[in-house]
N, CA, C and O atoms as a MOPAC input file, in Angstrom:
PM7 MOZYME 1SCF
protein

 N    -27.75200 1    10.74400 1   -51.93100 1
 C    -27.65400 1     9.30800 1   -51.73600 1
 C    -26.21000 1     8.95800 1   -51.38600 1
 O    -25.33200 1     9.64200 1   -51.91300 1
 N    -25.95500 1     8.23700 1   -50.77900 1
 C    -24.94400 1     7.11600 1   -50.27000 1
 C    -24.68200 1     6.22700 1   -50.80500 1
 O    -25.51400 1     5.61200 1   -51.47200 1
 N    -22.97400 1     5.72600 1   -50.64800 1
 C    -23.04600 1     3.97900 1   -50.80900 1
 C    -22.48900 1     3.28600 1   -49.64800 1
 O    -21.49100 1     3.77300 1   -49.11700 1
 N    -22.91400 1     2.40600 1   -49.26900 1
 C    -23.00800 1     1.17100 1   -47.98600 1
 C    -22.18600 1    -0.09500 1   -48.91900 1
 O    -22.50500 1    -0.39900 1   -50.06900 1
 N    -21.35500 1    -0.56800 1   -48.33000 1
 C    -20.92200 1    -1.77400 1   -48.27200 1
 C    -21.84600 1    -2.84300 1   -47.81400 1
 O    -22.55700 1    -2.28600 1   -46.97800 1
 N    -22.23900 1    -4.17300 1   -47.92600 1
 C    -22.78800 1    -5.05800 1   -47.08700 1
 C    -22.19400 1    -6.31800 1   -47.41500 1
 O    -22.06900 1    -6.85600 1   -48.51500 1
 N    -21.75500 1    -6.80000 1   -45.96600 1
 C    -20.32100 1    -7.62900 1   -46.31000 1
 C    -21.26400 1    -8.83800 1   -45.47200 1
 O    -21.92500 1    -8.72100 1   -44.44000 1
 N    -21.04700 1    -9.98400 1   -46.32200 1
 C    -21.51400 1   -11.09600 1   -46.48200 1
 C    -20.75800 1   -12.20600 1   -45.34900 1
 O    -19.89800 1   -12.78600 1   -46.01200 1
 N    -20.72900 1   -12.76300 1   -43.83600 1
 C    -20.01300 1   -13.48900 1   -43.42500 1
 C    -21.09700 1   -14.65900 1   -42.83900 1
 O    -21.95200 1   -14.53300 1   -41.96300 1
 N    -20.90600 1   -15.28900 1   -43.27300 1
 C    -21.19800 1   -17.01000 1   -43.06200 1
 C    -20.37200 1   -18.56200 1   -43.03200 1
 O    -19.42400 1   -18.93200 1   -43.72500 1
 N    -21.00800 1   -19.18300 1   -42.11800 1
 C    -20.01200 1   -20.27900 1   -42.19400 1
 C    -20.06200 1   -21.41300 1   -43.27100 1
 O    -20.84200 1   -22.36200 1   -43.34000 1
 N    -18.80000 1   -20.99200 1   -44.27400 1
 C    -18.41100 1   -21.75900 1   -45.17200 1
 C    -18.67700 1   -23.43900 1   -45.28400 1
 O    -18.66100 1   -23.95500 1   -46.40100 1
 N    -18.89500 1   -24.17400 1   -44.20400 1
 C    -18.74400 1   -25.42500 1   -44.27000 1
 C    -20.35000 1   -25.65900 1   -44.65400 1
 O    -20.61600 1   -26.84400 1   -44.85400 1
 N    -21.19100 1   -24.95900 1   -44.75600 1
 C    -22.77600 1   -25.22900 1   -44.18700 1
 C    -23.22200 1   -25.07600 1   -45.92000 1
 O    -24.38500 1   -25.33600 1   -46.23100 1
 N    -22.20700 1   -24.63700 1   -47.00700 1
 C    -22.23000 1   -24.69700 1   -48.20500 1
 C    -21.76500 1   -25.62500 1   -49.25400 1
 O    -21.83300 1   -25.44600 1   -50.47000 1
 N    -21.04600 1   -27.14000 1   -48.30700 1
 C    -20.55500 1   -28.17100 1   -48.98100 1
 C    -21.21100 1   -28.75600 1   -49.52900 1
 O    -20.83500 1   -29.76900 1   -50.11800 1
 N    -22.59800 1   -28.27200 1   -49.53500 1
 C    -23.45000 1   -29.93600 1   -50.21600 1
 C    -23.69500 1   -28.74600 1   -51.56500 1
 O    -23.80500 1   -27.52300 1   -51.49000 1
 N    -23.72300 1   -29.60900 1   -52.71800 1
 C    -24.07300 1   -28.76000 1   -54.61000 1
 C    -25.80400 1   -28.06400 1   -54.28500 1
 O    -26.41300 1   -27.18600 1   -54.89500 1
 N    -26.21500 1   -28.91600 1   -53.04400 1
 C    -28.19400 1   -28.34100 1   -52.90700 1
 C    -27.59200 1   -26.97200 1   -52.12500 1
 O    -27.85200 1   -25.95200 1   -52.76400 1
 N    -27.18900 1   -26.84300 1   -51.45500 1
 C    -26.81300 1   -25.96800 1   -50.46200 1
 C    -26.69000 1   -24.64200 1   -51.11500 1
 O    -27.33100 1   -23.62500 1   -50.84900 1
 N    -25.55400 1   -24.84900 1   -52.22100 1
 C    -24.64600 1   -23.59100 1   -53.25400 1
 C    -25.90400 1   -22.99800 1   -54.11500 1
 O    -26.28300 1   -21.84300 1   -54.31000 1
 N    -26.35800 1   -24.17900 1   -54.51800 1
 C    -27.60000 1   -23.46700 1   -55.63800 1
 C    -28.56500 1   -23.19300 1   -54.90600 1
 O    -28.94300 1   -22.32900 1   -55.69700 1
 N    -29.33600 1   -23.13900 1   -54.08900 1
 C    -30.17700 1   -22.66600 1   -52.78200 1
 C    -29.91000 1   -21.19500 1   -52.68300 1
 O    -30.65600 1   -20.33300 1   -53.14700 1
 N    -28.75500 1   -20.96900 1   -52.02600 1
 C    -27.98400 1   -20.07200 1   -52.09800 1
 C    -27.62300 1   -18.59700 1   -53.12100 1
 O    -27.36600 1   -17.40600 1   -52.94000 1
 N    -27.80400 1   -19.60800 1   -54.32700 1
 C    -27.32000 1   -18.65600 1   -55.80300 1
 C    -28.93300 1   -18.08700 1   -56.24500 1
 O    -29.28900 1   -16.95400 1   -56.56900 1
 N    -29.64300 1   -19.22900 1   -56.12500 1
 C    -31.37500 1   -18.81500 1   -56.30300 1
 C    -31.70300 1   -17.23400 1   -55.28900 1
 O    -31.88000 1   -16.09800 1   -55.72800 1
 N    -31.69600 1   -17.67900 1   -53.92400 1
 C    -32.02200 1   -16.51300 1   -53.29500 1
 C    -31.28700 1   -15.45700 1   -53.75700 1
 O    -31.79200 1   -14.35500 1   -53.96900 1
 N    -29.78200 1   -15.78700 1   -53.98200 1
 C    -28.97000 1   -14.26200 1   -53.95600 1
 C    -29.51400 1   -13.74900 1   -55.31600 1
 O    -29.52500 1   -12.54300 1   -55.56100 1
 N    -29.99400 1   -14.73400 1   -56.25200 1
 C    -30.58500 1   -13.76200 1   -57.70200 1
 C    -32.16200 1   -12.91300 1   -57.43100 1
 O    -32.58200 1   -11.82100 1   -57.81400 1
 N    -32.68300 1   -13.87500 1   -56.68800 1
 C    -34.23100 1   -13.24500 1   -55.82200 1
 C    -33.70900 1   -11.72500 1   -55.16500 1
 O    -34.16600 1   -10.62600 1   -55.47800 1
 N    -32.82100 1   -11.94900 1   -54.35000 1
 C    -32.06500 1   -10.48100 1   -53.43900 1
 C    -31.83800 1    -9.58600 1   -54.48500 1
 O    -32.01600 1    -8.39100 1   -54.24900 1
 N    -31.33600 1   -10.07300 1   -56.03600 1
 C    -30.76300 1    -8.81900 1   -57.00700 1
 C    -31.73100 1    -8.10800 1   -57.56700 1
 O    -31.74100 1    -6.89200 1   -57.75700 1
 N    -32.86500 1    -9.20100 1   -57.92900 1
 C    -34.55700 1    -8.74300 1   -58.66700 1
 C    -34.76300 1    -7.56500 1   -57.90200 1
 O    -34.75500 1    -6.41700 1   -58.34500 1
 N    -35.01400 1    -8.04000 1   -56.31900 1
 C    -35.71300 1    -7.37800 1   -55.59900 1
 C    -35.19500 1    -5.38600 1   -55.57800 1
 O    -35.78500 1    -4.30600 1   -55.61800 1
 N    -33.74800 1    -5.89500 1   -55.48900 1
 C    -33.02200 1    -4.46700 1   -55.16100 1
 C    -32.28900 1    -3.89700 1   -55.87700 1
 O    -31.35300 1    -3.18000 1   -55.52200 1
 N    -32.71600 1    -4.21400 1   -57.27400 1
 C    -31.46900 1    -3.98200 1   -58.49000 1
 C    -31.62300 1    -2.55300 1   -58.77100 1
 O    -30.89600 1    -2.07900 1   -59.64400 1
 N    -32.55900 1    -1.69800 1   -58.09100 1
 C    -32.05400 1    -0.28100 1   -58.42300 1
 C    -31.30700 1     0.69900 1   -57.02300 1
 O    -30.95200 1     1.87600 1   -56.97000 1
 N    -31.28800 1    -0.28300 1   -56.12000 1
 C    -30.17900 1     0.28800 1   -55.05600 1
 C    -28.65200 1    -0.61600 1   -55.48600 1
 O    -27.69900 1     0.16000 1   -55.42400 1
 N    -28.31600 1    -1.76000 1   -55.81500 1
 C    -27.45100 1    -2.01200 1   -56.15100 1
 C    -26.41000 1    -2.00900 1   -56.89700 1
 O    -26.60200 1    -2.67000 1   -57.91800 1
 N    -25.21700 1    -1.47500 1   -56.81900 1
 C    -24.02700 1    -0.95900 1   -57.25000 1
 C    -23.67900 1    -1.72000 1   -57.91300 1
 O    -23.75500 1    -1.64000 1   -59.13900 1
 N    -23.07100 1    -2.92700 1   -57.11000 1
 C    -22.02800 1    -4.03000 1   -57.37800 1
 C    -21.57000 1    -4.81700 1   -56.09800 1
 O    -21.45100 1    -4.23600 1   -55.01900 1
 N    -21.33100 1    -6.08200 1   -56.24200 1
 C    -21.18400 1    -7.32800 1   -55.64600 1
 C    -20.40700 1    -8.49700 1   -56.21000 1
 O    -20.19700 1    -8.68800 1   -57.40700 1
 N    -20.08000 1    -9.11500 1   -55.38900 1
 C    -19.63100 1    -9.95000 1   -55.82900 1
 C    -19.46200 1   -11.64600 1   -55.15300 1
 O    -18.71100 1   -11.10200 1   -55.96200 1
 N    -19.40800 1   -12.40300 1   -54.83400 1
 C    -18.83000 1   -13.79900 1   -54.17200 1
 C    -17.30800 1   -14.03300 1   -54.25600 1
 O    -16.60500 1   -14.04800 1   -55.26600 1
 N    -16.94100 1   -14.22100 1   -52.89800 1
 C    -15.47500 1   -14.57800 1   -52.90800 1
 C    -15.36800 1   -16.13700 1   -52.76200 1
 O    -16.15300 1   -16.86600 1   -52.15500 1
 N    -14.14100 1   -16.52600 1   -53.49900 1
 C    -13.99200 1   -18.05000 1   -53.41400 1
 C    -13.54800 1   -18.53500 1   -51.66700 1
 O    -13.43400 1   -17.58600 1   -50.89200 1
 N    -13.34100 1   -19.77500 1   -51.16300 1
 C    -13.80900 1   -20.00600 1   -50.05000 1
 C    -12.34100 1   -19.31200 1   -49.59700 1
 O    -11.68000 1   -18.58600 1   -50.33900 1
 N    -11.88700 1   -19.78000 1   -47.89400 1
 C    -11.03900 1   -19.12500 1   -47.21500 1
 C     -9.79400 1   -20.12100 1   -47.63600 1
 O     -8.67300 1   -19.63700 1   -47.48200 1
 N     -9.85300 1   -21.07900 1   -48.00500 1
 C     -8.99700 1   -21.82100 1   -48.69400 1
 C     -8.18700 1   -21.32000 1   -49.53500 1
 O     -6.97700 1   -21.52500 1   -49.44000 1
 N     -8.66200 1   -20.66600 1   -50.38700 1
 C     -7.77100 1   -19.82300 1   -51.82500 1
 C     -7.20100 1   -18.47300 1   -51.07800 1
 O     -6.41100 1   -17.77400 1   -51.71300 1
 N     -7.57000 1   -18.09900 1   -49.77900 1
 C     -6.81900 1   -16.79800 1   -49.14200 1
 C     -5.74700 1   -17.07700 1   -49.01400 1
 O     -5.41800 1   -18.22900 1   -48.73300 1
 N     -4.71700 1   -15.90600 1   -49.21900 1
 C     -3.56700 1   -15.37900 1   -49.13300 1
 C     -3.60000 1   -14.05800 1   -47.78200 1
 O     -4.42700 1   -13.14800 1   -47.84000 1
 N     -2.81800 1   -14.13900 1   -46.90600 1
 C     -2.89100 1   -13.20700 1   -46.22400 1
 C     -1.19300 1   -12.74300 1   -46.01300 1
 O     -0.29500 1   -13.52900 1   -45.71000 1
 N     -1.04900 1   -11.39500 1   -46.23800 1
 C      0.13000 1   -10.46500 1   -46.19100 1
 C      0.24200 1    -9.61600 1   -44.87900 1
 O     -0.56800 1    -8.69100 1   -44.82600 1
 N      1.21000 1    -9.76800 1   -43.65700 1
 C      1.07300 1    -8.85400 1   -42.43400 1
 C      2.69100 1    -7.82800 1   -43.04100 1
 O      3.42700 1    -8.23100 1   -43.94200 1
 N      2.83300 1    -6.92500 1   -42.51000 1
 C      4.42600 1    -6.10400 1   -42.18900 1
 C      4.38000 1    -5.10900 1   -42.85300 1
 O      5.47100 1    -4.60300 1   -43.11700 1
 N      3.01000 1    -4.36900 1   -43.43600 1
 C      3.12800 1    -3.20600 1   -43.57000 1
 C      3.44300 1    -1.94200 1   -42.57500 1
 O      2.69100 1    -1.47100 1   -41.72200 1
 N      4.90800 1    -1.48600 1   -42.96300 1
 C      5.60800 1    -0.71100 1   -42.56300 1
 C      6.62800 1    -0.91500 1   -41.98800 1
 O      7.27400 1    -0.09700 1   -41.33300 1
 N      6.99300 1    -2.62100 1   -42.28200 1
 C      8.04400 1    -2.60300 1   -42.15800 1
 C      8.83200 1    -3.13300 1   -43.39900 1
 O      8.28900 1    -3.40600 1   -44.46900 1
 N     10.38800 1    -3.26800 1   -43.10200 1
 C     10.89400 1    -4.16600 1   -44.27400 1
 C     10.56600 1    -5.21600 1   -44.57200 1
 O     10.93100 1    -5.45700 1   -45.72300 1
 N      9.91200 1    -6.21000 1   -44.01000 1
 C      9.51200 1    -7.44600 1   -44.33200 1
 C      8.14300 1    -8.04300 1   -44.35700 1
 O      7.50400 1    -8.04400 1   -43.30500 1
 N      7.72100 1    -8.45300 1   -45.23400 1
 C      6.28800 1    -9.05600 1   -45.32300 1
 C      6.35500 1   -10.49500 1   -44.86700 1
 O      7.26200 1   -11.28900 1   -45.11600 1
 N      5.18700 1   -10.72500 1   -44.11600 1
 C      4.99000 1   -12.21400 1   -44.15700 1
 C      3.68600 1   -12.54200 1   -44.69400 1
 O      2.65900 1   -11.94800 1   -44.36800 1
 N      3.74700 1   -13.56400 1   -45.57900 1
 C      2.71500 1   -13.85900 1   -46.76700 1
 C      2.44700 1   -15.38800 1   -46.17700 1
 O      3.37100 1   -16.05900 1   -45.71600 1
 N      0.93700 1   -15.90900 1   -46.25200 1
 C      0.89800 1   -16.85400 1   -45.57500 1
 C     -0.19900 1   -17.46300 1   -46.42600 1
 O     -0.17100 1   -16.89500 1   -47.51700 1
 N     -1.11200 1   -18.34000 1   -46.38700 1
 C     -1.74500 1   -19.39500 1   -46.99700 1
 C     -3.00200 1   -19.09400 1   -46.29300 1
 O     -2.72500 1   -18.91800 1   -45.10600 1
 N     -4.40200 1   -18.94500 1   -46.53000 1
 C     -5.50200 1   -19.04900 1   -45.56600 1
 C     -5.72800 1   -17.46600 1   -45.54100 1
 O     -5.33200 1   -16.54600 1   -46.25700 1
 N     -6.72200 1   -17.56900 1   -44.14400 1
 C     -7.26700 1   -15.76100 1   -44.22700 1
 C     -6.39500 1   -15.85900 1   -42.65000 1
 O     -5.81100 1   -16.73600 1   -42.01400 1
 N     -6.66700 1   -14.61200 1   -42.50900 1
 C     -6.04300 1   -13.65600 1   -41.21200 1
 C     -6.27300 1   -14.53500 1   -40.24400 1
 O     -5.35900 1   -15.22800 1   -39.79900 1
 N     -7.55400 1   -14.61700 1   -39.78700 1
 C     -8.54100 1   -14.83900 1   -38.83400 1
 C     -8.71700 1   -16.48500 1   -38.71800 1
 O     -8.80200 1   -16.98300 1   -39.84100 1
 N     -8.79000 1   -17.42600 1   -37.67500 1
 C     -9.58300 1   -18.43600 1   -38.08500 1
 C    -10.94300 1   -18.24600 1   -37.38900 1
 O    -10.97300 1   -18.44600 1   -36.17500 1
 N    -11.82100 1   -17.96200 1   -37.88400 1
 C    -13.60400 1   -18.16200 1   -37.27500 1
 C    -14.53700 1   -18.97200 1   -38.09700 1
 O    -14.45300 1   -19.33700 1   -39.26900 1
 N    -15.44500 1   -19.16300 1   -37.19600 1
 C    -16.52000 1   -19.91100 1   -37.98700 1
 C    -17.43200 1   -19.47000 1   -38.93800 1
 O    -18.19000 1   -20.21500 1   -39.55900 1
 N    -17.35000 1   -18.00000 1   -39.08400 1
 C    -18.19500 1   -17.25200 1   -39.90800 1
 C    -17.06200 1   -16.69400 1   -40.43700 1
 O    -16.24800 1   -16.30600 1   -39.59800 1
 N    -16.68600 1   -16.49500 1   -41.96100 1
 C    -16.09500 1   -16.13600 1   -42.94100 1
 C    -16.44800 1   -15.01700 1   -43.89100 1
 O    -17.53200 1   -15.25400 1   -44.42400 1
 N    -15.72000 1   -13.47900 1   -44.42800 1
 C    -16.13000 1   -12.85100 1   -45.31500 1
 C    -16.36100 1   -14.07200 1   -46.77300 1
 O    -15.36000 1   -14.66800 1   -47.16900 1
 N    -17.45100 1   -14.27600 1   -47.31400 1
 C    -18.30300 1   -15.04000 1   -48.38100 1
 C    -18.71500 1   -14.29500 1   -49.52200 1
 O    -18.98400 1   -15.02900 1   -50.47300 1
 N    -18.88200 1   -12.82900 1   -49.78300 1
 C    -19.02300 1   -11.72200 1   -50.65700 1
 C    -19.64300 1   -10.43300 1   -49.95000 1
 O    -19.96100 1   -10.20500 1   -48.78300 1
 N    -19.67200 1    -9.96200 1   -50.68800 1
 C    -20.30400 1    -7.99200 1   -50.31600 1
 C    -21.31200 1    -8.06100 1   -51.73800 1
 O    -21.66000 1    -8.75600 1   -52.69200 1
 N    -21.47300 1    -6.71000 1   -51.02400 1
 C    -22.92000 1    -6.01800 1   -51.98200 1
 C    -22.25000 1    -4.44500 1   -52.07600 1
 O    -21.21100 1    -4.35600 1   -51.42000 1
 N    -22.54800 1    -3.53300 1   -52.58400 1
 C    -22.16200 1    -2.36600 1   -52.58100 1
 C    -23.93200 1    -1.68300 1   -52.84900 1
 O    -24.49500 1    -2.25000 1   -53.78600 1
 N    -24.50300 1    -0.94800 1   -52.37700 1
 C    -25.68700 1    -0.14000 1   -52.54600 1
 C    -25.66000 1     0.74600 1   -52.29200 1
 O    -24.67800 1     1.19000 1   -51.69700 1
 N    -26.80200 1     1.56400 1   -52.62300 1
 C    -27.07800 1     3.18900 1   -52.19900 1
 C    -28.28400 1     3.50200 1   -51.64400 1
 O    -29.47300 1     3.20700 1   -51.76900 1
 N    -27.88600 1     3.89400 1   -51.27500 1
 C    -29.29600 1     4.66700 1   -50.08000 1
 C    -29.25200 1     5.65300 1   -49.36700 1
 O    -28.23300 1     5.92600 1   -48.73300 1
 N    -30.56700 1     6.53500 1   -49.31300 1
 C    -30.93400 1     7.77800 1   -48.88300 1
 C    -30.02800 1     7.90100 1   -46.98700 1
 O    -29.77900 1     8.87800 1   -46.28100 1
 N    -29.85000 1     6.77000 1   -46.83900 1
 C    -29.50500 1     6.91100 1   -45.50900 1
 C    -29.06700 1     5.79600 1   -44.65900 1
 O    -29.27100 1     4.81300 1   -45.37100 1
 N    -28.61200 1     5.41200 1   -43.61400 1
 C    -28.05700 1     4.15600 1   -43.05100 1
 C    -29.73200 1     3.69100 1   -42.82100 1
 O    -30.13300 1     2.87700 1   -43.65300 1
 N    -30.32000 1     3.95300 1   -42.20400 1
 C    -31.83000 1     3.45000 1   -42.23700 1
 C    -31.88100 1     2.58100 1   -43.15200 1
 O    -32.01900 1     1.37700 1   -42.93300 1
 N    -31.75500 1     3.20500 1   -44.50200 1
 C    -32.51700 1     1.98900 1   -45.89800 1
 C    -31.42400 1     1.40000 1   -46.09700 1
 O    -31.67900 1     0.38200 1   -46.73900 1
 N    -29.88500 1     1.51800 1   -45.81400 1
 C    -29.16600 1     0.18500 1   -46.28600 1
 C    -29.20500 1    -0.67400 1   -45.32000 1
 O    -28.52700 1    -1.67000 1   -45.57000 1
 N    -30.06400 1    -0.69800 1   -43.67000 1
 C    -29.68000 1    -1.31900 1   -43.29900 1
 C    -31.45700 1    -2.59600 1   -43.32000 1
 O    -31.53200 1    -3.70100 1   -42.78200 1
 N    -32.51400 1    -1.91400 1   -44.07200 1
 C    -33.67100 1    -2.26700 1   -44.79200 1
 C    -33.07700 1    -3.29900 1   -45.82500 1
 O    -33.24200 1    -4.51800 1   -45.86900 1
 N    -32.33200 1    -2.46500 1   -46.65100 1
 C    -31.38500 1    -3.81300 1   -47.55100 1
 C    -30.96100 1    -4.52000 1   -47.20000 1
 O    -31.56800 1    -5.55300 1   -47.48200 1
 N    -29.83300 1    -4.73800 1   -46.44800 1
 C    -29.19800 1    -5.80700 1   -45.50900 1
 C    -30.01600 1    -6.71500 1   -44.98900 1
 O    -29.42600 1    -7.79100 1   -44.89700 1
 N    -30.90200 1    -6.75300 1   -44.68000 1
 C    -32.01200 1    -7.54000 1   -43.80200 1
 C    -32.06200 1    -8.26200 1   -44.83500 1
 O    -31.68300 1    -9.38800 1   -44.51100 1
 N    -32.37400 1    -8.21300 1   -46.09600 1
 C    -33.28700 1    -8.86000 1   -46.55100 1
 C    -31.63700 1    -9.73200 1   -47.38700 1
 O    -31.91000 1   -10.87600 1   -47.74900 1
 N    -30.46500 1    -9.41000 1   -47.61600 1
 C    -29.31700 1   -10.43600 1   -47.94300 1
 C    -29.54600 1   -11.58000 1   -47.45200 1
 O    -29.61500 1   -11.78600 1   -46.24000 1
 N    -29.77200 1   -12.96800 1   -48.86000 1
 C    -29.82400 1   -14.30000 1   -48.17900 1
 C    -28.74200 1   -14.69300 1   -47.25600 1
 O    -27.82500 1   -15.14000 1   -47.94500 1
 N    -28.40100 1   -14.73000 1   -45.82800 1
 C    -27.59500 1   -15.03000 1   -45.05900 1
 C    -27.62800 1   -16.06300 1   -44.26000 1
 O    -27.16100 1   -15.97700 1   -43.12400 1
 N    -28.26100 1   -17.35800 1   -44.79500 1
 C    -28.90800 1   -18.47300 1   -43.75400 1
 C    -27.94700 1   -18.67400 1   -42.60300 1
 O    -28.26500 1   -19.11700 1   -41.49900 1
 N    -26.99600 1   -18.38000 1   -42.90000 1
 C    -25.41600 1   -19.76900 1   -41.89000 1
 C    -24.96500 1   -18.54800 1   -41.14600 1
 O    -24.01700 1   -18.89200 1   -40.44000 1
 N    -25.26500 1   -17.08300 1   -40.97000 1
 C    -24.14000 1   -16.04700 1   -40.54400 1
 C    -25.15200 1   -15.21600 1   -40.94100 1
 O    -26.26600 1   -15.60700 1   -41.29000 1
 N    -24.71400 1   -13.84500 1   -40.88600 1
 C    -25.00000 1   -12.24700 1   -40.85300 1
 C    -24.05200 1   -11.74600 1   -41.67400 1
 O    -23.16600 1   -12.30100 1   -42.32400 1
 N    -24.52100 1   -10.07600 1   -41.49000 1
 C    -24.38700 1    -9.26800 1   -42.55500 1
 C    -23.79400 1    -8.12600 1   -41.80600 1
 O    -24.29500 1    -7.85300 1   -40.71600 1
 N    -22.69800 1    -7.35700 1   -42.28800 1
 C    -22.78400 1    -5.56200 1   -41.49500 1
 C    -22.58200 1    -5.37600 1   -42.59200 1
 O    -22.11400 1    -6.00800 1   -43.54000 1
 N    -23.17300 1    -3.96400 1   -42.31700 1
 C    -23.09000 1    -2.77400 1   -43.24100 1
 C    -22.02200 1    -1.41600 1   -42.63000 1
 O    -21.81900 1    -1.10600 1   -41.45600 1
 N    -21.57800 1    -0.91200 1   -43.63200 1
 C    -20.52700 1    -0.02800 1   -43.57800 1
 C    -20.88000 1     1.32800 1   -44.41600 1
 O    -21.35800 1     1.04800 1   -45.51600 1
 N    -20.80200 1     2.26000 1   -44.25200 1
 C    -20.79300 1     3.37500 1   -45.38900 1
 C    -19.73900 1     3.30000 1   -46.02700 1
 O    -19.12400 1     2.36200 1   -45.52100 1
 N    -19.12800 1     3.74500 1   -46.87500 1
 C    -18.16000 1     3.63800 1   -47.90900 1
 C    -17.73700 1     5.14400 1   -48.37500 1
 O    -18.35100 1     5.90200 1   -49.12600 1
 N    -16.22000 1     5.38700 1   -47.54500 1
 C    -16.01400 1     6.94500 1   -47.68700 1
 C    -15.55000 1     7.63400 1   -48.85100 1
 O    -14.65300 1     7.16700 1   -49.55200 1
 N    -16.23600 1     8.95100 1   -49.14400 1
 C    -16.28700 1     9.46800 1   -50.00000 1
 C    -15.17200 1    10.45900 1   -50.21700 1
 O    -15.67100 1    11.56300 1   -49.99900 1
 N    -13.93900 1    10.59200 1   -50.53300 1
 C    -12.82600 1    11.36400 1   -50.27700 1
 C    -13.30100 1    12.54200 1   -51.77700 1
 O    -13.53200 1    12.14100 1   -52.91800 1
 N    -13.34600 1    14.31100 1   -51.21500 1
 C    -13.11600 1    15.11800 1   -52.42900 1
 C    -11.92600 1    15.72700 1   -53.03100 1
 O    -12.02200 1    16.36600 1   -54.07800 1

């Protein structure tokens, strides 16, 4: 078995209304029922607002800035971490991540010995 990343990007604004968030929190607990014996660990990140982003690795100086990297309309929102026999079934899992506003990729997650 494997573990897959499945990284959560949707557009943040489409979650302002309190019906929206709990909509949201319902399915993602429906998604955990469903797959809680492929699932590792996960989590929800707070919005792109609370990002901090750091560039100048490798050099002497960092620049530290307010916000995320990127500005887009679809935002990293949380990951999933799972396991599976193969990219086939994490990407069976992925499908089924509540993602109304955005999509999902999946990643394998390398195994260094």
């Amino acid at each position: 078995m494997a573990e897959y990343l499945i990284l959560i990007y949707e557009d943040e604004a489409a979650y302002a209304s309190g019906e929206a968030s709990s909509q949201a929190m319902k399915d993602h607990n429906e998604f955990g029922e469903a797959n809680g014996a492929a699932l590792k660990g996960g989590n929800a990140l707070h919005p792109t607002s609370a990002a901090t982003s750091i560039r100048g690795f490798g050099s002497d100086s960092f620049s530290v800035t307010d916000g995320p990297f990127a500005e887009t309309k679809e935002a990293l929102g949380g990951y999933y971490v799972v396991e599976a026999a193969d990219l086939d079934e994490a990407i069976s899992i992925a499908k089924q991540v509540p993602a109304r506003h955005g999509g999902v990729e999946v990643r394998p997650i390398m195994v260094f010995d």
